[in-house]
C-alpha positions as a Markdown table, in Angstrom:
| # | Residue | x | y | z |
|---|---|---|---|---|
| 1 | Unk | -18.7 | -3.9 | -48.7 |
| 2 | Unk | -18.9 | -2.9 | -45.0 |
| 3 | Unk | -16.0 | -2.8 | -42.9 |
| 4 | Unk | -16.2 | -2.9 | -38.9 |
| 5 | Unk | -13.8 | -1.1 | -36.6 |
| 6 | Unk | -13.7 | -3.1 | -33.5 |
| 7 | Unk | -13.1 | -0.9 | -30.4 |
| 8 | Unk | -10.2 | -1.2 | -28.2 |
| 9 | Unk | -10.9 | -3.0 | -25.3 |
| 10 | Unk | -10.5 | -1.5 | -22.0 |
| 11 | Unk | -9.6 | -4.1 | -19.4 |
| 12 | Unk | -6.4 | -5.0 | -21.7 |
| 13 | Unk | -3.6 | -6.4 | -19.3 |
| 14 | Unk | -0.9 | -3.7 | -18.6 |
| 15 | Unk | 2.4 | -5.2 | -18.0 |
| 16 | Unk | 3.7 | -4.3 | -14.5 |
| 17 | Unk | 6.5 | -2.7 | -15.5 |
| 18 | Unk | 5.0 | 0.0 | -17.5 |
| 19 | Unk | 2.3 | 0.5 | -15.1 |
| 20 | Unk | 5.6 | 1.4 | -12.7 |
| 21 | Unk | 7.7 | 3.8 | -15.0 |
| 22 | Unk | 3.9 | 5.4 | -15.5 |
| 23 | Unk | 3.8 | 5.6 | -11.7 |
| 24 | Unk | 7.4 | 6.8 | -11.3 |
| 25 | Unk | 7.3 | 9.3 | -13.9 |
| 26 | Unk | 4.0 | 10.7 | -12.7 |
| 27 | Unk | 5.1 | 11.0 | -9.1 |
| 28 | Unk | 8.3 | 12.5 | -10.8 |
| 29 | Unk | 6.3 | 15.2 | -12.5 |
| 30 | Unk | 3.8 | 15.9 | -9.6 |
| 31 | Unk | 6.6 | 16.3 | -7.0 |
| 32 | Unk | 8.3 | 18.6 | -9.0 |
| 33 | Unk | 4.7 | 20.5 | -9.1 |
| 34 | Unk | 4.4 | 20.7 | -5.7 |
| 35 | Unk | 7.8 | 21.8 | -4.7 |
| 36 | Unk | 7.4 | 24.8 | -7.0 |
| 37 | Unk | 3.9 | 25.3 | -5.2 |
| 38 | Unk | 5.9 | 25.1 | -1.8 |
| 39 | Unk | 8.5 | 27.5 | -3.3 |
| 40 | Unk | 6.0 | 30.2 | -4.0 |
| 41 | Unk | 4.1 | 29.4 | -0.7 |
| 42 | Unk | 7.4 | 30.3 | 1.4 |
| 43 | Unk | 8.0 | 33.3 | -1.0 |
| 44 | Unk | 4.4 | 34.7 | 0.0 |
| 45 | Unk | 4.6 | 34.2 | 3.4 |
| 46 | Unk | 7.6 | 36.7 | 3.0 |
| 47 | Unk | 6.0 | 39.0 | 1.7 |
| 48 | Unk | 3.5 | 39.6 | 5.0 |
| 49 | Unk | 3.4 | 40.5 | 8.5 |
| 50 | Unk | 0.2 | 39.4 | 9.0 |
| 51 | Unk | 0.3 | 36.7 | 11.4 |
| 52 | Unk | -3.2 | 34.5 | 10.5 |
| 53 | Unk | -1.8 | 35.1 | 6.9 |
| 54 | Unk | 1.4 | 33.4 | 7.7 |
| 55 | Unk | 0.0 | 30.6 | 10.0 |
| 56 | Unk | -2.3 | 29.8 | 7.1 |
| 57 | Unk | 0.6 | 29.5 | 4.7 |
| 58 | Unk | 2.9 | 27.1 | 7.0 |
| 59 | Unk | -0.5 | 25.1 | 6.9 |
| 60 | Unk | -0.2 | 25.3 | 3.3 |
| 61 | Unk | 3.4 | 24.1 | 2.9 |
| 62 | Unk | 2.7 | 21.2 | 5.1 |
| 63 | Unk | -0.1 | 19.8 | 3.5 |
| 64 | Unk | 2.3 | 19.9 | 0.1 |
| 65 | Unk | 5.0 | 18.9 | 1.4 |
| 66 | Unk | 2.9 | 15.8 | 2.8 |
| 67 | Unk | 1.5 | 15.2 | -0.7 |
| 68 | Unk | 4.8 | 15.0 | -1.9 |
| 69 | Unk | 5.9 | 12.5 | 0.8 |
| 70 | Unk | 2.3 | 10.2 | -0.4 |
| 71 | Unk | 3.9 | 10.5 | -4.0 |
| 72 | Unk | 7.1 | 9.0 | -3.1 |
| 73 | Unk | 5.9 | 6.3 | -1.0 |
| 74 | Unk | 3.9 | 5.7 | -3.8 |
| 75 | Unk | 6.6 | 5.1 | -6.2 |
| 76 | Unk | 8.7 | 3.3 | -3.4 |
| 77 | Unk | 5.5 | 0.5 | -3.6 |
| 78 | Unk | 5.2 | -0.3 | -7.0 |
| 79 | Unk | 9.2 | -0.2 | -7.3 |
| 80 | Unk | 11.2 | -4.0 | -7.1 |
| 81 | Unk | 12.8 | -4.1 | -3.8 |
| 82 | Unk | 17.2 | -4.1 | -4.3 |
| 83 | Unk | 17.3 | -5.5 | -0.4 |
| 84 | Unk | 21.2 | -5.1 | 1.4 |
| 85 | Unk | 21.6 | -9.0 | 3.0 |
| 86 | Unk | 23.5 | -8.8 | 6.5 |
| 87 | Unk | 23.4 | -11.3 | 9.0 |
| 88 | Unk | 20.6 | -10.9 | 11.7 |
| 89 | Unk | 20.2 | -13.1 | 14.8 |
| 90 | Unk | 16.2 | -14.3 | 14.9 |
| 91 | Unk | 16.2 | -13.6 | 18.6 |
| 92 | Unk | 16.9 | -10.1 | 17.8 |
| 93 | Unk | 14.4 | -10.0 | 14.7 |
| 94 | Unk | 11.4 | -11.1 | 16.8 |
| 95 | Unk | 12.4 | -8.5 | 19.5 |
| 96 | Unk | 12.7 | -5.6 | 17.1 |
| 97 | Unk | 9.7 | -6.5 | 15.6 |
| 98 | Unk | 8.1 | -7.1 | 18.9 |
| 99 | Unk | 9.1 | -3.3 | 19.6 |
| 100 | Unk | 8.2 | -2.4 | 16.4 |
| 101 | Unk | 4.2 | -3.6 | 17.0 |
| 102 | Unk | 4.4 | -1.7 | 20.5 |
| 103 | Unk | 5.1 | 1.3 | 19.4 |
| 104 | Unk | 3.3 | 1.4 | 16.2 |
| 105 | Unk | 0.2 | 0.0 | 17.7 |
| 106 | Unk | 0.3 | 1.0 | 21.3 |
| 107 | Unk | -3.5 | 0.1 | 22.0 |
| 108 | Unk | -4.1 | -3.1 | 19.2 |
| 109 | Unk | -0.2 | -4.2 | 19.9 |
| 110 | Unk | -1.1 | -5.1 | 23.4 |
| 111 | Unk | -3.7 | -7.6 | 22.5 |
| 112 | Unk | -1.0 | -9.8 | 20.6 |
| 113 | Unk | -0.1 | -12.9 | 21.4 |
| 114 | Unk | 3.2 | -14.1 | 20.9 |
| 115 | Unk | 4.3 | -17.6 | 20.5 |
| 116 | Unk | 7.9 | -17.8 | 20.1 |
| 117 | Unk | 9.9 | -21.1 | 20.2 |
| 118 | Unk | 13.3 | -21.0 | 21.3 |
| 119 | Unk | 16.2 | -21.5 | 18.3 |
| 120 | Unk | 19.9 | -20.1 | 17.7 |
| 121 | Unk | 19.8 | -19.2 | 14.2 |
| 122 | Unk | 20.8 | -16.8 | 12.2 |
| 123 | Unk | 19.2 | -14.9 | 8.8 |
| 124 | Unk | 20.9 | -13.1 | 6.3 |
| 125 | Unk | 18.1 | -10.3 | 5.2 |
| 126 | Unk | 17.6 | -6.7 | 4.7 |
| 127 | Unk | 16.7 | -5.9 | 8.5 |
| 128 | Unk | 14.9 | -2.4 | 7.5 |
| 129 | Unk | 12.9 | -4.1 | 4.0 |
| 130 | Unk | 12.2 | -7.6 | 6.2 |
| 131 | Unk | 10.8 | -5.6 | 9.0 |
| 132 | Unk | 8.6 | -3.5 | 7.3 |
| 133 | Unk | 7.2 | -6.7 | 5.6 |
| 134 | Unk | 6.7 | -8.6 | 8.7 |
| 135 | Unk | 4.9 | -5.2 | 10.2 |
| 136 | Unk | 2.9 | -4.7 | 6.8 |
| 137 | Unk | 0.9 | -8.3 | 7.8 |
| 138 | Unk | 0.0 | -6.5 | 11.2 |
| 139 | Unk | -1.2 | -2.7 | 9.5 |
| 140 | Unk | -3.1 | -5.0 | 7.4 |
| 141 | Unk | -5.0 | -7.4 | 10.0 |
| 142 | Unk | -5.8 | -4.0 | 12.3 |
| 143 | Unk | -6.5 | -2.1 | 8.9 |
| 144 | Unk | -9.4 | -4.8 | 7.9 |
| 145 | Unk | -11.6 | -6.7 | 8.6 |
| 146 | Unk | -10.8 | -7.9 | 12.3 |
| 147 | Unk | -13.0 | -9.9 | 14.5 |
| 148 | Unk | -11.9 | -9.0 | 17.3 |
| 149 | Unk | -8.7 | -7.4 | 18.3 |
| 150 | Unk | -6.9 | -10.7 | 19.1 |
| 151 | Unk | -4.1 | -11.5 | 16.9 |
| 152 | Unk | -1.5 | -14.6 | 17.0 |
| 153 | Unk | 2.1 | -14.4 | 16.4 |
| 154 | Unk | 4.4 | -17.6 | 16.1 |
| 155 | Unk | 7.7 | -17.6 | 15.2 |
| 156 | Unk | 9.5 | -20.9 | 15.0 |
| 157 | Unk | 12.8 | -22.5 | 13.0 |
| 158 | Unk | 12.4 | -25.9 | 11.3 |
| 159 | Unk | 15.8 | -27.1 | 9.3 |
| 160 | Unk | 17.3 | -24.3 | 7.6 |
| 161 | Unk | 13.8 | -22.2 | 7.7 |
| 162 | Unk | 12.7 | -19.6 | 9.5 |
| 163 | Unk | 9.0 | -19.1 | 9.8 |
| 164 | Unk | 6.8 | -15.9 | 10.9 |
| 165 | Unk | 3.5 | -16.3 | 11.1 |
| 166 | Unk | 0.6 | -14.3 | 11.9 |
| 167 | Unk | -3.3 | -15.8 | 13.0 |
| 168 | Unk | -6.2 | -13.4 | 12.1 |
| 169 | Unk | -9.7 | -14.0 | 13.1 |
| 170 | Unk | -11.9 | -12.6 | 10.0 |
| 171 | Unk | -15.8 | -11.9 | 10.7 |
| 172 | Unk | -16.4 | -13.2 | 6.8 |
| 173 | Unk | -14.6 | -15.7 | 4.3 |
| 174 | Unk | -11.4 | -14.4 | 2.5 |
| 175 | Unk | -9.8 | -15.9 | -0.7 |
| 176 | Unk | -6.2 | -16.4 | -0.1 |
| 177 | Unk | -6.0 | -16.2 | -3.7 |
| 178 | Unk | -6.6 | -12.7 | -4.1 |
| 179 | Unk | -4.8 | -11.8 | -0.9 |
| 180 | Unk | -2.0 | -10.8 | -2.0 |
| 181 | Unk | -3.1 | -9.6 | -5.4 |
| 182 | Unk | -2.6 | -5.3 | -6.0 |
| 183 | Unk | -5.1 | -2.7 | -6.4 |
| 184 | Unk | -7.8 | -5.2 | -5.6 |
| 185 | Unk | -8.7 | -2.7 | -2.1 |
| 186 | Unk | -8.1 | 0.7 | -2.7 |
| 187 | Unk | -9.9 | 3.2 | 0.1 |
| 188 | Unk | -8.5 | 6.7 | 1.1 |
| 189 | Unk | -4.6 | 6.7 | 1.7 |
| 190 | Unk | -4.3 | 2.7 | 0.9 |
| 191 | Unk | -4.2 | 1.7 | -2.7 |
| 192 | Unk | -3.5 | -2.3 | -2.0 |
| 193 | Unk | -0.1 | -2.4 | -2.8 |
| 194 | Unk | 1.8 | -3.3 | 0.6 |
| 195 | Unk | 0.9 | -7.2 | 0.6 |
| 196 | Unk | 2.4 | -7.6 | -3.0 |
| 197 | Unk | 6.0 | -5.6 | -1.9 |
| 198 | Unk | 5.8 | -7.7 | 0.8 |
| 199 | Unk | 6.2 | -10.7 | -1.5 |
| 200 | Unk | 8.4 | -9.2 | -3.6 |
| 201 | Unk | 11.0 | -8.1 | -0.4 |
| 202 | Unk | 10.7 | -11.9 | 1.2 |
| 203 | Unk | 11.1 | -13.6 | -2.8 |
| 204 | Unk | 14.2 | -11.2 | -3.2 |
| 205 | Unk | 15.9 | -12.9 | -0.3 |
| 206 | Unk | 14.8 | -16.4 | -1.4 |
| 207 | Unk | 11.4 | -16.6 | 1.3 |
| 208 | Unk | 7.9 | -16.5 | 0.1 |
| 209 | Unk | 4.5 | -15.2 | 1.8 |
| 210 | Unk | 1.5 | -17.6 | 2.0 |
| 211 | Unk | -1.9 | -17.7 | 3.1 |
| 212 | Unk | -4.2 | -20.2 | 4.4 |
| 213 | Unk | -7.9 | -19.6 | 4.9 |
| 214 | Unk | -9.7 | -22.0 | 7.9 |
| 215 | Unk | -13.2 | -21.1 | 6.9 |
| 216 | Unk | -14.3 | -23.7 | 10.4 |
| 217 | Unk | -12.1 | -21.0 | 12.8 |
| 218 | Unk | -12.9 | -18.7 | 10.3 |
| 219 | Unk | -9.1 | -17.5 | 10.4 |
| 220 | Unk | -6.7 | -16.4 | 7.9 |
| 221 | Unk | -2.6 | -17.4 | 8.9 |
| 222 | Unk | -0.3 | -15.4 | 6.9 |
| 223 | Unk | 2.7 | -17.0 | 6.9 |
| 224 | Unk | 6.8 | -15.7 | 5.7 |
| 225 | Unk | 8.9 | -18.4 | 5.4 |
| 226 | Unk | 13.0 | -17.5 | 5.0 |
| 227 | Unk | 16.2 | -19.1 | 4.6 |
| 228 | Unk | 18.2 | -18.8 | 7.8 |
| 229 | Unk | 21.7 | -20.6 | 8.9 |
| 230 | Unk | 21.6 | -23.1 | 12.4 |
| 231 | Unk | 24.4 | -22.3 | 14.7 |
| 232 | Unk | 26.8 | -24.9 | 16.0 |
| 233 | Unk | 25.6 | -26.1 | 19.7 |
């Protein structure tokens, strides 16, 4: 009698939290790696006079000491956001981020257009998590895909919500349903993490992130919705 020994398949679902204490404990291991590499860099340039020599070696330590930086930004990405809630006017949220765009994209930053309606409200967020959410929607509309350089910013309160919301023009059709999904893009230095910590920063603080395809404009609106508190006329 024959017996058949089925292999294991390879496209088995990996539960997301072992896939990050495998990315954690690799970085963990790697870092430690490199800093013993940048250890014995420093200790060689010691050990010379030779000016090239040296110059080449402080070369050295910073491309290991920016490997090391990758690493933990790395584990920082696949890690559940712990966000610190403090009260933060939304006047002063769309002017921070309004900064933020500038100077992070001081040639593509000009070209946005900002729509923001007038309301005193307050949120009660993370400031430095929620910003680098909002931000992540603009590295990501420069970073693909663009048709054009024109994007649309609108920033509005309705009730007790707060609503950001960004207006890309795409050349070709996107699926809103794998927007958002990880590691479906990866490409040198981007692995396709940043839209899903964006969903998990906003979720932590009761908001959500959504996307809406027009394929007639052929634009995609990202949209972060949060809870926010009216003040008293």
């Amino acid at each position: 009698m024959k017996t058949e020994t089925k292999a294991a398949t390879t496209n088995a679902n990996v539960p997301w939290e072992n896939f990050v204490k495998f990315v954690r404990q690799l970085s963990h291991d790697l870092r430690n790696q490199l800093n013993a590499a940048e250890l014995q860099s420093a200790l060689i340039g010691e050990l010379t006079n030779d000016a090239e020599l040296k110059s080449e070696i402080r070369r050295l330590r910073e491309l290991v000491s920016q490997l090391g930086l990758t690493l933990q930004s790395l584990s920082v990405s696949v890690a559940e956001p712990r966000p610190t809630a403090l009260p933060y006017a939304v006047k002063d949220f769309i002017a921070d981020m309004q900064k933020k765009v500038s100077h992070e994209f001081p040639e593509k930053g000009r070209a946005v257009k900002w729509e923001v309606l007038p309301a005193s409200a307050t949120l009660n967020i993370d400031p430095e998590l929620t910003e680098w959410a909002a931000a992540e929607l603009f590295r990501n509309a420069f970073r693909h895909d663009l048709a054009g350089d024109e994007l649309e910013a609108k920033a509005s309160v309705t009730g007790d919500w707060f609503t950001f919301s960004i207006r890309e023009p795409k050349t070709k059709e996107i699926d809103p349903a794998q927007w958002t999904q990880p590691l479906q893009k990866v490409s040198h230095g981007h692995y396709g993490l940043g839209l899903r910590r964006v969903r998990s920063i906003l979720a932590a603080q009761g908001g959500e992130l959504t996307a809406k395809f027009d394929p007639a404009a052929r634009a995609l609106t990202s949209t972060i919705t949060l809870p926010c508190s009216r003040e008293s006329p």
